[in-house]
KOLDOLUM-550011 format. One record per residue (C-alpha): x, y, z. Coordinates in steps of 0.1 Angstrom, whole numbers, padded with zeros to 4 digits, always signed. Each point is the difference from the previous one (the first is absolute). Layout:
residues N
XYZ...
END
This chain:
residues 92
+1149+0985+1036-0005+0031-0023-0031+0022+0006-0024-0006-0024-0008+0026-0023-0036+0022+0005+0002-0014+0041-0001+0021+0028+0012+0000+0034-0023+0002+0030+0011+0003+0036-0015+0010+0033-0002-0012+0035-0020-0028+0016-0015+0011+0031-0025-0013+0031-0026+0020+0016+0006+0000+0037-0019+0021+0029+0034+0023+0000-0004+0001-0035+0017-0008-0036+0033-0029+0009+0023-0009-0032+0005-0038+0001+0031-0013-0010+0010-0035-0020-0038+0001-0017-0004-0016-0033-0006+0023-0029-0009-0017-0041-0017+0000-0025-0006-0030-0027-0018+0003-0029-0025-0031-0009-0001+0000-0032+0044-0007-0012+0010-0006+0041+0024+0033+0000+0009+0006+0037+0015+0032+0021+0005+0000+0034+0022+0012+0029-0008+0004+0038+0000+0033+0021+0031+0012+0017+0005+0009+0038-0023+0032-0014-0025-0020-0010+0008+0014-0036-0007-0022-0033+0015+0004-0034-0015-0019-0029+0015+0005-0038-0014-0012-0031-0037+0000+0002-0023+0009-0029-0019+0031+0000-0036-0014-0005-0017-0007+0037+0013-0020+0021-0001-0014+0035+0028-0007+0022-0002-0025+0028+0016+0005+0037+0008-0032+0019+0015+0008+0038+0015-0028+0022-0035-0004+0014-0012-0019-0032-0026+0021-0009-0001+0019-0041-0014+0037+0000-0004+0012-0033+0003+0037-0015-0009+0013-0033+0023+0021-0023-0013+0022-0021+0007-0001-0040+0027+0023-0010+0037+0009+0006+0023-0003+0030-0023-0001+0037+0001+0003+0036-0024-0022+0014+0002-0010+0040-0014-0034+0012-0023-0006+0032+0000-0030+0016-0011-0017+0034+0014-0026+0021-0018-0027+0015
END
């Protein structure tokens, strides 16, 4: 659908600490819904472990990770304009 006007875009990677170091994770979850009137964005990382989400609101909000393994890792995004924000998460 359209963008919403006043949104923002915020993208980054979704990444797992391992003892050789940082390791994108493809096909992970990526959203956010608000409460309040149940808007939802989501996508899911690419081969890259890169995410893409349009349409959010510029106020703070927190975007939720979901890999295959079931578990949801949260990250914060700041309030303002278009952001880069990268997501850790750990397997079981």
């Amino acid at each position: 659908g359209p963008t919403p006007l006043n949104s923002r875009l915020v993208s980054g990677t979704v990444f797992e600490t391992t003892s050789s170091g940082g390791q994108t994770v493809r096909n992970v979850w990526v959203g956010w819904e608000a409460v309040v009137d149940g808007l939802v964005a989501e996508t899911r990382t690419d081969a890259a472990g890169h995410y893409r989400v349009c349409g959010l609101p510029r106020e703070r909000i927190t975007l939720s990770a979901a890999p295959a393994s079931g578990n949801v890792f949260y990250a914060s995004v700041e309030p303002g304009s278009d952001a880069i924000v990268d997501i850790e998460i750990a397997r079981k």
